[in-house]
C-alpha positions as CSV (number, residue, x, y, z in Angstrom):
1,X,9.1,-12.6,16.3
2,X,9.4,-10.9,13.1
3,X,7.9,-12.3,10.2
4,X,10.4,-13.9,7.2
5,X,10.5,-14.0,3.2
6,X,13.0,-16.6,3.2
7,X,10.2,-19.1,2.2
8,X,8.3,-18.5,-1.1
9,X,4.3,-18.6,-1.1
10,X,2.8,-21.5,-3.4
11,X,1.3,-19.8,-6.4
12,X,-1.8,-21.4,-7.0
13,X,-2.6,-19.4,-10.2
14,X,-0.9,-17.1,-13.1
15,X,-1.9,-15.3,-15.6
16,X,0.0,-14.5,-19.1
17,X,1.7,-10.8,-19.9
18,X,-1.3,-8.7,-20.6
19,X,-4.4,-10.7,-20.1
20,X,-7.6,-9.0,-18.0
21,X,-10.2,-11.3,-16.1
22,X,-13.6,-9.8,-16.3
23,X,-13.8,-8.6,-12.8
24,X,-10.6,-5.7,-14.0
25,X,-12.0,-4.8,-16.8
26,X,-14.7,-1.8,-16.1
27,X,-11.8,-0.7,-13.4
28,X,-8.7,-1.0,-16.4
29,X,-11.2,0.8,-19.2
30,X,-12.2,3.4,-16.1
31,X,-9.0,4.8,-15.3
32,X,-7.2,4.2,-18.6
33,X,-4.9,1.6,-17.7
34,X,-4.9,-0.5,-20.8
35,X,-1.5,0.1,-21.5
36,X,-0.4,-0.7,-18.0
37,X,-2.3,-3.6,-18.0
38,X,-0.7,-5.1,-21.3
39,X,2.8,-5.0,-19.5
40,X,1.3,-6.8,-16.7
41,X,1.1,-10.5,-15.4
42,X,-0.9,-11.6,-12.3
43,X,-0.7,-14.3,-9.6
44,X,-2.6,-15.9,-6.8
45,X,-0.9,-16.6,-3.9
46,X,-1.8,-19.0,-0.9
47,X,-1.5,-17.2,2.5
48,X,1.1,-18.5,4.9
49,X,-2.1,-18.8,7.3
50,X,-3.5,-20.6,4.4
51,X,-6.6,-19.3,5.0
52,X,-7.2,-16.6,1.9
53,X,-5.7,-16.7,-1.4
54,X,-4.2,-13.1,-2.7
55,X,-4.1,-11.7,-5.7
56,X,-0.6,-9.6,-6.9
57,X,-0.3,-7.7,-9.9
58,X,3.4,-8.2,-11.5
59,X,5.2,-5.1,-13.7
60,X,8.5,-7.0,-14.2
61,X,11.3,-4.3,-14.8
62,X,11.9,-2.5,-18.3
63,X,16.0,-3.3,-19.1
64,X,18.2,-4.3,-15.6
65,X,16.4,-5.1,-13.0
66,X,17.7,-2.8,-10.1
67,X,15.4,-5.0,-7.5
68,X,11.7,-5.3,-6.4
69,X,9.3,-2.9,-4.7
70,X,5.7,-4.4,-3.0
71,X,3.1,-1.7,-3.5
72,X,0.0,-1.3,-0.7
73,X,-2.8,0.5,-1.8
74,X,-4.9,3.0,0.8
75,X,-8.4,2.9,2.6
76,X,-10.8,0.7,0.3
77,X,-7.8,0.9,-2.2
78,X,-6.5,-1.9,-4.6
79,X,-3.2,-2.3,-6.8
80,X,-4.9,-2.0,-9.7
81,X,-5.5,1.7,-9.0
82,X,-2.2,2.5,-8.4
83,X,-1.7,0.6,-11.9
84,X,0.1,3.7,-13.9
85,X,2.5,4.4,-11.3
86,X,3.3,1.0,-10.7
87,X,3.9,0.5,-14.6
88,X,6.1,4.0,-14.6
89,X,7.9,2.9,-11.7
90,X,8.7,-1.0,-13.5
91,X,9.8,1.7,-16.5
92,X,12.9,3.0,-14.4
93,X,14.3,-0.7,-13.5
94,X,11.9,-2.1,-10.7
95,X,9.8,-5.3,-10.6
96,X,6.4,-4.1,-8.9
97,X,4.4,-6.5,-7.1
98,X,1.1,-5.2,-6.3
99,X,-0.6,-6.4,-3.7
100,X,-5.0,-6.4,-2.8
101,X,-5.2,-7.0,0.6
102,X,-7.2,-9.8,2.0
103,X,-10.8,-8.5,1.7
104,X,-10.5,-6.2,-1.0
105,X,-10.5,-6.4,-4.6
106,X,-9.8,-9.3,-5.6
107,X,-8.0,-11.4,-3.2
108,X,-10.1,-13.5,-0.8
109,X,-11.8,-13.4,2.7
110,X,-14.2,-11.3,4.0
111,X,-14.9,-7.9,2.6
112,X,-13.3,-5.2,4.1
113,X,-12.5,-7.9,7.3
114,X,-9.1,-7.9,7.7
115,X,-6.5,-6.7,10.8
116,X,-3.2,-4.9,10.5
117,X,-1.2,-8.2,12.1
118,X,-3.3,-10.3,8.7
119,X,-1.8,-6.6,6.8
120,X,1.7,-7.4,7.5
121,X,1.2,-11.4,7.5
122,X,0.0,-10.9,4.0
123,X,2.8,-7.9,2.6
124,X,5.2,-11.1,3.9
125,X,3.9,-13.5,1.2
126,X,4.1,-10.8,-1.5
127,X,7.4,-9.8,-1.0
128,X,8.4,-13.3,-0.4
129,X,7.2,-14.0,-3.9
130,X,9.1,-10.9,-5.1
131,X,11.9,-12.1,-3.8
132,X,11.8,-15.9,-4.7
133,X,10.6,-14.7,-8.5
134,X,13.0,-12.0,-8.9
135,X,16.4,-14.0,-8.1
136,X,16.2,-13.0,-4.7
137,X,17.1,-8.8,-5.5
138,X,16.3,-6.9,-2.2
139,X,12.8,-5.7,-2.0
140,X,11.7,-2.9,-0.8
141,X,7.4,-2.0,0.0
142,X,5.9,0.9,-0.9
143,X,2.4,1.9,0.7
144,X,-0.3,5.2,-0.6
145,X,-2.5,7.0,1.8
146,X,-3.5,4.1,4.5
147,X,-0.9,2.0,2.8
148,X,1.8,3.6,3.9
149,X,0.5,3.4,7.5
150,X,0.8,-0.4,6.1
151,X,4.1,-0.1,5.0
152,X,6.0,1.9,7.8
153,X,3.9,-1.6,9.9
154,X,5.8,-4.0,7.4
155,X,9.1,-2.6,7.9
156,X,8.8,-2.9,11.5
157,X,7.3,-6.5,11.5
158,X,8.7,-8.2,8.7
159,X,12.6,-9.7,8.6
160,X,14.6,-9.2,5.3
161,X,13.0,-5.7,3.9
162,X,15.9,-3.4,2.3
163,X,13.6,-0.3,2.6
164,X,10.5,1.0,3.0
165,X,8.7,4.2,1.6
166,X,5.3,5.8,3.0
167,X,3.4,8.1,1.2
168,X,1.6,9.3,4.3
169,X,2.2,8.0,7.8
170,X,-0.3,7.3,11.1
171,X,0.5,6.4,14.7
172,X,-2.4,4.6,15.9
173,X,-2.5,7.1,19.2
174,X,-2.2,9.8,17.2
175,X,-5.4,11.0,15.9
176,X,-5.3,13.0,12.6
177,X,-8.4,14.7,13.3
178,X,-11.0,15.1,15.4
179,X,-13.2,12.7,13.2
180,X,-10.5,10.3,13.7
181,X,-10.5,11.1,17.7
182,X,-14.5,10.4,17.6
183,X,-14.2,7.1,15.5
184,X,-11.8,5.6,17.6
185,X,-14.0,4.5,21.1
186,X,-17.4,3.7,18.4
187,X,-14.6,1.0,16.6
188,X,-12.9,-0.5,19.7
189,X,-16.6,-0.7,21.7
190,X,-18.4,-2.1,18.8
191,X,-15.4,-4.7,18.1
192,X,-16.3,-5.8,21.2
193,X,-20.0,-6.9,20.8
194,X,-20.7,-6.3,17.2
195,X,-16.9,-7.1,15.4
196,X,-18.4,-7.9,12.0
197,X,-20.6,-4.6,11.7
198,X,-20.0,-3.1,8.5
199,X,-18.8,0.4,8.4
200,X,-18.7,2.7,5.5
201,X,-15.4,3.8,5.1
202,X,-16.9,7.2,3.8
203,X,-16.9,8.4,7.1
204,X,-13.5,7.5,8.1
205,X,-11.7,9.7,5.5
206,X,-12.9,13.2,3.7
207,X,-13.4,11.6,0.4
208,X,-14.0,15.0,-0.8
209,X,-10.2,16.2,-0.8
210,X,-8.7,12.7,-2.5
211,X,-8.1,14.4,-5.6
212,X,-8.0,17.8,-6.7
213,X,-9.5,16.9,-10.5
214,X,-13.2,16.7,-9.8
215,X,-13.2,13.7,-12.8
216,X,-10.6,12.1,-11.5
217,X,-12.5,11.8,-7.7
218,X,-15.9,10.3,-9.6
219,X,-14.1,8.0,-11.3
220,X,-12.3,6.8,-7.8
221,X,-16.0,7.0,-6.4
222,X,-17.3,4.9,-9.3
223,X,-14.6,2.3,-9.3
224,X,-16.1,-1.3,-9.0
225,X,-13.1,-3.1,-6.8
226,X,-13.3,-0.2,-3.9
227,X,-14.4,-1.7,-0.9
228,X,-16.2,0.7,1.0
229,X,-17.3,-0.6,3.9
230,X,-15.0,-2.1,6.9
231,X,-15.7,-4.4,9.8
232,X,-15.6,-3.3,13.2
233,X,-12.5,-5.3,14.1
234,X,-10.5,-3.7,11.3
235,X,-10.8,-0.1,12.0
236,X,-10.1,-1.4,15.9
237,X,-7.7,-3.1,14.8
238,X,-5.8,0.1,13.1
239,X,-6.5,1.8,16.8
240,X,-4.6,-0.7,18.8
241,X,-2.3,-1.9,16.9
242,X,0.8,-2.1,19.3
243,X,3.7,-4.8,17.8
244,X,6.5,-5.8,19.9
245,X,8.5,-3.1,18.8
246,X,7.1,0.7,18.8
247,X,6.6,1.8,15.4
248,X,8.4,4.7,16.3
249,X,11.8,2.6,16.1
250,X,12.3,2.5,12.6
251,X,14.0,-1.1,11.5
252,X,14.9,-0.2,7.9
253,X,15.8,3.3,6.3
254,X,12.3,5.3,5.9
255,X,11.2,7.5,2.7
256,X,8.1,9.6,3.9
257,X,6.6,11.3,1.3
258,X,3.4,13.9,1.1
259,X,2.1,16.0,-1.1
260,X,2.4,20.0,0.7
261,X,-1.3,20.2,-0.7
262,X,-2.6,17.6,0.4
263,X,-6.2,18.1,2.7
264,X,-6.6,14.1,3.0
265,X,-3.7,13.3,4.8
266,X,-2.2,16.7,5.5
267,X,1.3,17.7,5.9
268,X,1.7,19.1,9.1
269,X,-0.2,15.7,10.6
270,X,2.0,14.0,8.2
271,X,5.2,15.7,9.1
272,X,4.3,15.5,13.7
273,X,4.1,12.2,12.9
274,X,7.6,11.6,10.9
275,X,9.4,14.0,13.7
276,X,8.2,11.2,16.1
277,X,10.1,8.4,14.3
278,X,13.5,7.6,15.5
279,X,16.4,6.0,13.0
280,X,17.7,6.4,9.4
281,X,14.5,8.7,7.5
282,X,14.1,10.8,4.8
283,X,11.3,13.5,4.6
284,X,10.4,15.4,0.5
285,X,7.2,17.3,0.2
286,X,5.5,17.1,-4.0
287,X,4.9,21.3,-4.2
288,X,1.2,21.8,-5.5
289,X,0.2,17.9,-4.7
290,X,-2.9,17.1,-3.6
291,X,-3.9,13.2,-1.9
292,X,-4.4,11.2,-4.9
293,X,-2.4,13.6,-7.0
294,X,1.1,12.4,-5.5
295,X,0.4,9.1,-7.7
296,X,-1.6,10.7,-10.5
297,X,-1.9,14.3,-11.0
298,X,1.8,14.6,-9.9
299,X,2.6,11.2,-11.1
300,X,6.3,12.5,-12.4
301,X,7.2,14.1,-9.6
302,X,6.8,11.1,-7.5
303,X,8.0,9.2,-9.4
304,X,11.4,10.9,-9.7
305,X,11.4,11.2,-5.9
306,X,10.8,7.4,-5.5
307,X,13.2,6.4,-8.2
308,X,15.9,8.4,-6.8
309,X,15.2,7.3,-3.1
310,X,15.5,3.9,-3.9
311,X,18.7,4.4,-6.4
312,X,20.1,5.7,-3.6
313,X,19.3,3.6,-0.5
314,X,18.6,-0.2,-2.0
315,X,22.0,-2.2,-1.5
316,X,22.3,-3.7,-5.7
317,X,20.9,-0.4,-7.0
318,X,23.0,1.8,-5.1
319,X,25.9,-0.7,-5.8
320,X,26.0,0.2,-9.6
């Protein structure tokens, strides 16, 4: 049964427009995000498991709201750095609720323990909260790198999403490479007698090609709120994941978008995997755009194609 956002989350915490907690700050001063993070508010929310509280960061829209977009962050990723996109993208008329999954950053549970069923379980609360906060406009999620993998998941598992957009996509029986073909029997055999082992995420991923600007891959390296090691059970969990309904069956209209330089997640793995899906789907590619560079170093150009994917396909905005 698909999950809902009918029923808000209780908000066990808020913050006020523009205040940082001591735990952002090295990450905020890192990156540059201070003016970002002065049009920001944050909350806590209690999972509908009630087992983990998570943390959203809130960029309420600039002028009419057009309606709400949850953002998932990649491998080891966080909201906060996706912060400037998320702030450019509340600039154009849509309330961004970024979302650390459980396990990372700073939302609770378990480093790094998490599975993709918790994932979805977890986008459901934030866009609930989207919803429930922003009288009840029509939410789309948004997911980077891993998180679109996350978000193509939520669209298939959760009831009452307008769209969804995927800035990379993954089929969990489709390896991207052949590190990717080696890691998956080491996960599922070690979730079987050693779930909690700790795994650096390193060697999941080629760290070396997530952004083309040397500076701008040391600072991603040097970030405080990465998490950079994963248990067992979650990469396994990424492997097997198999929900009632093939992920291949899209359940909302689909924006996948890549960068045609992009050595991270490349394009033609990328593009195999968006001829596989079957429904309503929309494939650009960012020229010259590396991994990280679709949200930074090309931060306007995916920005316009995000803006204008939305304007086109969510039911208010495309109503005006």
């Amino acid at each position: 049964m698909k999950l809902s956002i009918a029923t808000p989350p209780t908000v066990l915490s808020t913050t006020a427009t523009g205040e940082v907690a001591p735990i952002e700050a090295a990450t905020i001063a890192l990156f540059g995000w201070e003016e970002a993070a002065a049009a920001r508010d944050t909350a806590r929310l209690q999972s509908r498991g009630g087992d983990v509280e998570l943390h959203v960061d809130v960029y309420p829209a600039q002028g009419e709201a057009r309606g709400s977009v949850v953002f998932i962050g990649g491998l080891s990723n966080h909201a906060l750095g996706s912060a400037d996109f998320e702030f450019e993208l509340s600039k154009v008329g849509w309330n961004v609720v970024g979302l650390d999954l459980r396990g990372h950053a700073r939302s609770g549970g378990a480093r790094g323990d998490f599975t993709i069923a918790q994932t979805v379980s977890d986008i459901a609360d934030a866009a609930a909260y989207a919803r429930d906060r922003f009288a009840n406009l029509p939410v789309a999620v948004m997911g980077s790198s891993l998180g679109g993998f996350y978000a193509l998941c939520a669209a298939n598992g959760i009831e009452g999403l307008a769209v969804a957009v995927s800035h990379w996509v993954f089929l969990p029986n489709e390896p991207m490479s052949k590190q990717d073909a080696r890691m998956r029997p080491v996960a599922l055999a070690l979730d079987k007698f050693l779930p909690k082992m700790r795994l650096p995420t390193r060697q999941v991923a080629d760290w070396s090609a997530v952004a083309e600007d040397p500076e701008l891959r040391q600072k991603c390296f040097d970030d405080p709120l990465m998490t950079w090691k994963y248990t067992a059970r979650s990469l396994a969990s990424g492997f097997r994941y198999a929900p009632a309904t093939p992920l291949t069956e899209l359940q909302v209209p689909q924006l996948v978008v890549i960068g045609d330089s992009d050595k991270m997640t490349p394009m033609p793995y990328t593009r195999k995997i968006y001829d596989m899906l079957r429904g309503d789907k929309e494939w650009i590619t960012i020229p010259g755009a590396g991994h990280m560079g679709g949200l930074v170093e090309h931060q306007d150009e995916m920005l316009a194609v995000v803006d204008g994917y939305l304007g086109r396909r969510m039911p208010v905005a495309a109503a005006h």
